[in-house]
C-alpha positions, 0 to 999 in steps of 0.5 A: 633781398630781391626774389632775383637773388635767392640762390635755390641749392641754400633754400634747399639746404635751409628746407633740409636743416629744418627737416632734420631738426623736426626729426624726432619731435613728432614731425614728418617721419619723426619717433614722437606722436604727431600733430594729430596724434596730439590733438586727437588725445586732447580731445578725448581727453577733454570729452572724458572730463567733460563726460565725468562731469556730467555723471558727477552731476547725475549723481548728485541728483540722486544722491549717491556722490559726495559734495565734494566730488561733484564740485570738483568734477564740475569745476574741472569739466568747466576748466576743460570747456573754457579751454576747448573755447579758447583754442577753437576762438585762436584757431579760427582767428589764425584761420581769419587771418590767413585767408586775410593774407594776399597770394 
């Protein structure tokens, strides 16, 4: 469909309908946590992983956690890492790729 023939009152109901359905899901105005909320809970929760690995690690160095404890603490701290990476690599791609994109 050419620019030309774009009738703007249904671009505005279009706009409209798809606020109305973001309604509740955390999108502009909705009840749920936002995009930001979201991402500011991920992250601290991937530091706190992180940061349990790291005293994991420290007990084990003087000998006051169990084996088993310290492994499973490492492994998950490492599990977070490898997953805070992949997102960062996706989000600078989707970054890459719009700044790509001609205006």
């Amino acid at each position: 469909m050419p620019v030309d023939e774009i009738n703007p009152a249904a671009a505005a109901g279009a706009y409209a309908n798809i606020q109305k359905a973001g309604q509740g899901a955390g999108v502009d105005g909705g009840d749920g946590p936002s995009f930001g909320d979201l991402m500011r809970k991920t992250a601290t929760d991937s530091i706190n992983a992180i940061r349990s690995g790291e005293k994991a690690s420290a007990q084990a160095v003087m000998g006051t956690a169990s084996l088993t404890d310290v492994v499973e603490a490492i492994t998950n701290a490492e599990m977070t890492l490898q997953t805070v990476i992949a997102v960062r690599d996706r989000l600078l791609g989707a970054y890459q790729e719009i700044m790509r994109m001609p205006i």
